[in-house]
C-alpha positions as CSV (number, residue, x, y, z in Angstrom):
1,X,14.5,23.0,-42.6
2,X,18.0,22.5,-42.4
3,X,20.4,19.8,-41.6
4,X,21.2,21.2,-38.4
5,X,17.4,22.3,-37.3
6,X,16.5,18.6,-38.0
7,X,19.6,17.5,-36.5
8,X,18.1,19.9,-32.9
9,X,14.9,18.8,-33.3
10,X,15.6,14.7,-33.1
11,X,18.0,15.7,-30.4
12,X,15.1,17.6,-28.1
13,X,12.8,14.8,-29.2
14,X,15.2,12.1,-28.4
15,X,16.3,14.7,-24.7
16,X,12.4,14.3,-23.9
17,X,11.7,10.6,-24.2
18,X,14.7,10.0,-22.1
19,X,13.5,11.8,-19.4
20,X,10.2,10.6,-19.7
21,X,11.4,7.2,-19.3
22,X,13.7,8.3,-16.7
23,X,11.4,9.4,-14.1
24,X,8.7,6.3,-14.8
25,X,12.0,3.9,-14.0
26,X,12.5,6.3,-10.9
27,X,8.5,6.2,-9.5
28,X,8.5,2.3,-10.6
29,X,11.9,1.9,-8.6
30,X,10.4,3.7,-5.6
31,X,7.2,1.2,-5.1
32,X,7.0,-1.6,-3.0
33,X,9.1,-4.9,-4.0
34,X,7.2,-7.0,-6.9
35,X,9.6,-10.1,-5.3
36,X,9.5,-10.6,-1.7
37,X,11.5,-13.6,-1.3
38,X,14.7,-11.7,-0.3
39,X,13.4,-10.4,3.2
40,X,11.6,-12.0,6.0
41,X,9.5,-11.0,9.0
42,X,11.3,-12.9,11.4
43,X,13.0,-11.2,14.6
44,X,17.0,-11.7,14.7
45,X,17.5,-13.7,11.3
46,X,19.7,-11.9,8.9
47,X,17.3,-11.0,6.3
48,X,14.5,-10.2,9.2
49,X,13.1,-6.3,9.4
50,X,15.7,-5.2,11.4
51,X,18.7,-6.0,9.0
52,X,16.5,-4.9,5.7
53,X,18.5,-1.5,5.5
54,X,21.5,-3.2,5.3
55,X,20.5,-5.6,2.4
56,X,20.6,-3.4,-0.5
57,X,22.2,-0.1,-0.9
58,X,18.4,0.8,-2.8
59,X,16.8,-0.4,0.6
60,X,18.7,2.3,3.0
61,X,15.6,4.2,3.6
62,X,14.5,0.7,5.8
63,X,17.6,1.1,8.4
64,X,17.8,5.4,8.1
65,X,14.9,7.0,7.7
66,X,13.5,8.5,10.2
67,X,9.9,8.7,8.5
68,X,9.2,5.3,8.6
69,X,5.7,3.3,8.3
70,X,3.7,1.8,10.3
71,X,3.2,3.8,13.8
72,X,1.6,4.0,16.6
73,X,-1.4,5.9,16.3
74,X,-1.7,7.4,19.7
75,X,-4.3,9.6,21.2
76,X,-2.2,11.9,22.8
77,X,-0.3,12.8,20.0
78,X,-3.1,13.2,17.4
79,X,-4.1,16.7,16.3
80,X,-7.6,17.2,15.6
81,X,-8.3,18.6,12.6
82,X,-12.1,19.5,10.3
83,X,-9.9,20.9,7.0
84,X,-8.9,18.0,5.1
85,X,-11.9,17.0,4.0
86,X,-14.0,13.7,2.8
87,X,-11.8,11.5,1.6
88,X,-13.0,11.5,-2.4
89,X,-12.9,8.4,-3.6
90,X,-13.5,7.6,-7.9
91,X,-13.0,3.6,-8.1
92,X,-14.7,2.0,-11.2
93,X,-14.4,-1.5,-11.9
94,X,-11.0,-3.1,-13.5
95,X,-9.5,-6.3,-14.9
96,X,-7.2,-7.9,-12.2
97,X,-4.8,-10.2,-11.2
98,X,-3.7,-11.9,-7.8
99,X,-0.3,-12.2,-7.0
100,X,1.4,-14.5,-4.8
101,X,4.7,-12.1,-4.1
102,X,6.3,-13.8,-1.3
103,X,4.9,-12.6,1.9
104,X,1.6,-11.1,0.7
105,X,-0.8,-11.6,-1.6
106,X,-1.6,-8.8,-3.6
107,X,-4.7,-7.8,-5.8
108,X,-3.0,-6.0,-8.8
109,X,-5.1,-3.8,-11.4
110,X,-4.7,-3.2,-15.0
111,X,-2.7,0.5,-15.2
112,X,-3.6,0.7,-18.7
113,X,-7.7,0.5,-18.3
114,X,-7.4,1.9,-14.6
115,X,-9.2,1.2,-11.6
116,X,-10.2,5.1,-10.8
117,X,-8.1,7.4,-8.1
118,X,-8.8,9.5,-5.1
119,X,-8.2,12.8,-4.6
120,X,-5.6,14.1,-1.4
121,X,-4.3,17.6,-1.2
122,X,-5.7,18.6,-4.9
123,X,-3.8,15.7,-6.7
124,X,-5.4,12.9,-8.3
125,X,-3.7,9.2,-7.3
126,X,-4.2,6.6,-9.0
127,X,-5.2,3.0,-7.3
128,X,-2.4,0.3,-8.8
129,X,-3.0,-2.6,-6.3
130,X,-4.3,-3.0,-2.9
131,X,-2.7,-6.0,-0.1
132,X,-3.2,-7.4,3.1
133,X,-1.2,-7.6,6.4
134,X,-1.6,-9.7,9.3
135,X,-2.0,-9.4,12.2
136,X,-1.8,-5.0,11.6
137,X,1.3,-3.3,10.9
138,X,-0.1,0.2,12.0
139,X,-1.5,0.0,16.2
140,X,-3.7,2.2,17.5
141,X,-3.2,3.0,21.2
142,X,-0.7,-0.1,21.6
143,X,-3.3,-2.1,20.0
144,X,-2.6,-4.6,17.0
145,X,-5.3,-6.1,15.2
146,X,-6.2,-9.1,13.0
147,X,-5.5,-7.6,9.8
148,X,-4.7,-4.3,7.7
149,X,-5.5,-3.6,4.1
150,X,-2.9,-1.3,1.8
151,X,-4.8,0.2,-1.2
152,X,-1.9,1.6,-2.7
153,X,-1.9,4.6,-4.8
154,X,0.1,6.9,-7.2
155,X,0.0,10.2,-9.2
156,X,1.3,11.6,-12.1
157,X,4.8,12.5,-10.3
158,X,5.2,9.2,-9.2
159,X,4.1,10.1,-5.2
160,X,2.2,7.9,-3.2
161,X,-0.5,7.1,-1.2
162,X,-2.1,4.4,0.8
163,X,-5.3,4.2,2.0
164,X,-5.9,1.7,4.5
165,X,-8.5,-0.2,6.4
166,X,-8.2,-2.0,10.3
167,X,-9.9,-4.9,10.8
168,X,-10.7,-7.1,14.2
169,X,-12.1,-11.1,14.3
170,X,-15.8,-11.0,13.8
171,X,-18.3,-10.5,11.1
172,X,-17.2,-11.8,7.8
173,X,-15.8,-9.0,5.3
174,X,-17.8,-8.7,2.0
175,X,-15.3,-7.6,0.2
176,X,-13.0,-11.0,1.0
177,X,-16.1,-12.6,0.5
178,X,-15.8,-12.3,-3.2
179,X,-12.2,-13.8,-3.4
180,X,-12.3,-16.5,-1.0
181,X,-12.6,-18.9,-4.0
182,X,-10.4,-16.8,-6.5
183,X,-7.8,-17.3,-3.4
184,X,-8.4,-20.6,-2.6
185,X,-7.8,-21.6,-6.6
186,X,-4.3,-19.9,-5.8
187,X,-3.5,-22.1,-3.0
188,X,-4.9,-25.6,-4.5
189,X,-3.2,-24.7,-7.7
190,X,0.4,-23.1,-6.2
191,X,-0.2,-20.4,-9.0
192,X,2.2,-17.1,-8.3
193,X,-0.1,-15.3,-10.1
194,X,-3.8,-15.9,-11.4
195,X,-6.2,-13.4,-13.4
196,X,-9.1,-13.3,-11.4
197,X,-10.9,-10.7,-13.9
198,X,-13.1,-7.3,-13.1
199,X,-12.8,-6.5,-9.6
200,X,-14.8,-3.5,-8.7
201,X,-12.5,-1.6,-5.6
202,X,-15.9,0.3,-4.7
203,X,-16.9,-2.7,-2.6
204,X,-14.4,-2.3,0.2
205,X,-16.2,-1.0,2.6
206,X,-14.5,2.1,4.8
207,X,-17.5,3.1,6.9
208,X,-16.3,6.0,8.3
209,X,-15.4,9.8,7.7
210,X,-12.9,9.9,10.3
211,X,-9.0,8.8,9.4
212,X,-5.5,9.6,10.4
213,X,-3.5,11.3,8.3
214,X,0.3,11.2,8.2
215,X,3.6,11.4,6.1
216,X,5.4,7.9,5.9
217,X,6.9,5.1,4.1
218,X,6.1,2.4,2.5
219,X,6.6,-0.5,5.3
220,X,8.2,-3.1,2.5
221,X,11.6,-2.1,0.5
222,X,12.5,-0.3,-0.4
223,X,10.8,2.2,2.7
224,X,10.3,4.5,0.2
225,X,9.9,7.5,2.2
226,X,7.1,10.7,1.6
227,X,4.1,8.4,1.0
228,X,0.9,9.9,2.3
229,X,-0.7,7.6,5.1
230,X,-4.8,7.7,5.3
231,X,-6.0,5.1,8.2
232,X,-9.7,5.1,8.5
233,X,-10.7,5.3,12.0
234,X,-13.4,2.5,12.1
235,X,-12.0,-0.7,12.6
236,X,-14.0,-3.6,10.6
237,X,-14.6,-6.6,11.0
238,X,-13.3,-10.0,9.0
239,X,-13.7,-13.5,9.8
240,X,-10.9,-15.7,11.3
241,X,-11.1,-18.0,8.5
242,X,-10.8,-15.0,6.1
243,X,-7.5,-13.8,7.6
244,X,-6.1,-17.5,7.4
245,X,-6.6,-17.9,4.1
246,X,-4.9,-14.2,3.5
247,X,-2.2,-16.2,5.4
248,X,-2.2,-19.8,3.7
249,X,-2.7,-18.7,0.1
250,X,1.1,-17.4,0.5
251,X,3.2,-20.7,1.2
252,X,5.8,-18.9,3.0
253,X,5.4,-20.7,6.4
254,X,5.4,-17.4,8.4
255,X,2.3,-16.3,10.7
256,X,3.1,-12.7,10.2
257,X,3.8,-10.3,7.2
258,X,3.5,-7.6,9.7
259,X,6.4,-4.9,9.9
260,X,7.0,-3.7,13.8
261,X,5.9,-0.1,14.9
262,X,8.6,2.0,13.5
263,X,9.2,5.9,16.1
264,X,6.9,8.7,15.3
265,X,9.8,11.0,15.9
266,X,8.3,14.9,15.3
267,X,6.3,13.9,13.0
268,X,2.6,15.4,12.9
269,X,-0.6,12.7,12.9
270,X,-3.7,14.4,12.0
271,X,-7.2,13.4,12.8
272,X,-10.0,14.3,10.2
273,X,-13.4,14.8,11.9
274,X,-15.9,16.7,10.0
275,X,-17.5,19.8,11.7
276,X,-21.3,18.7,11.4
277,X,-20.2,15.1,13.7
């Protein structure tokens, strides 16, 4: 081989690696904010989800886009629809850590031994970390409930997915159930972040064939827009105490981390309801 074929070759290796490493900056730029401490929830202050657009010329998508997350979920404007299909869902245990990231705590898994994926629209996404709101972000109807949960998804182009669950004061939730303590070690200890080890994602209970389906954003910044909503129709159930400590493990003084309803505009929300209920 000659000096100038070598000379091509390290230059298409080199041409490849850079744009490998360009487009996993780009989908890692595009998720949700590891650091929430530069926005807040509150109504008319100057960092509150009104003004978040404006912060950052990377958050734009929060002030101008006009498929933003959550939404109403109304009955008149549903479509009902039998051709989506099951949601198919491949969770396997994984090592995991809790984060305390400002507003939110979030249940982070290990990308590089996986926690599993589901499948929408033919394409595999992969499950990266899964948080909780509160009260609910998306309403169904007009009404808000106690708490939401995000399992947050991506595939191999970077798209993404959330999966999420409603849930109303009653029953204690299983799946809380087995981080109450791992939480409540957070909030004795002020940890930001605590490995809380193999967390199996196949114990969140869902309950129910039936979901919305929708194309939004995600509803922290940067409102990265295209993100593939699944709510699942059945609303669960969690105990007061269980949504308080969702709330107290944070230290950020606020009683919301909840983002306001956000216009449908044209969009189209689907309603999955299999043809044999």
């Amino acid at each position: 081989m000659g000096k100038s074929s070598i000379q091509c070759f390290f230059f298409v290796i080199l041409t490849i690696f850079i744009t490998i490493v360009s487009c996993s900056n780009a989908a890692t730029n595009q998720r949700e904010v590891e650091d929430e401490s530069e926005f807040s929830y509150e109504w008319n202050k100057e960092n509150g989800p009104e003004k978040w657009g404006k912060l950052k010329p990377e958050w734009k998508m929060c002030g101008k886009g006009e498929m933003q997350s959550p939404i109403d979920l109304m009955d008149k404007r549903v479509k009902l629809v039998s051709h989506l299909g099951r949601l198919t869902r491949d969770y396997k245990p994984s090592n995991a850590t809790l984060k305390n990231r400002g507003h939110d705590m979030m249940l982070r898994f290990e990308e590089e031994e996986g926690s599993g994926s589901i499948v929408i629209n033919g394409s595999e996404y992969k499950l990266l970390q899964l948080h909780w709101h509160s009260p609910s972000e998306h309403t169904i109807n007009g009404r808000r409930f106690a708490l939401e949960l995000h399992m947050v998804h991506e595939n191999i182009n970077g798209s993404m997915a959330v999966v999420t669950v409603l849930y109303k004061i009653g029953r204690p939730d299983s799946f809380l159930g087995l981080l109450e303590n791992k939480l409540s070690a957070i909030t004795d200890q002020d940890e930001a972040e605590k490995n809380v080890g193999m967390i199996d994602p196949r114990n969140i209970k869902i309950g129910s064939r039936k979901y919305y389906r929708y194309v939004g954003s995600l509803t922290t910044p940067p409102c990265t827009q295209n993100v593939t909503w699944t709510v699942v129709k059945k609303v669960r159930t969690a105990s007061r105490n269980q949504v308080r400590l969702l709330r107290v493990a944070v230290h950020d003084d606020s009683n919301t981390n909840a983002r306001p309803v956000q216009p449908t505009n044209k969009r189209v929300v689907k309603l999955y309801r299999p043809k044999s209920l």
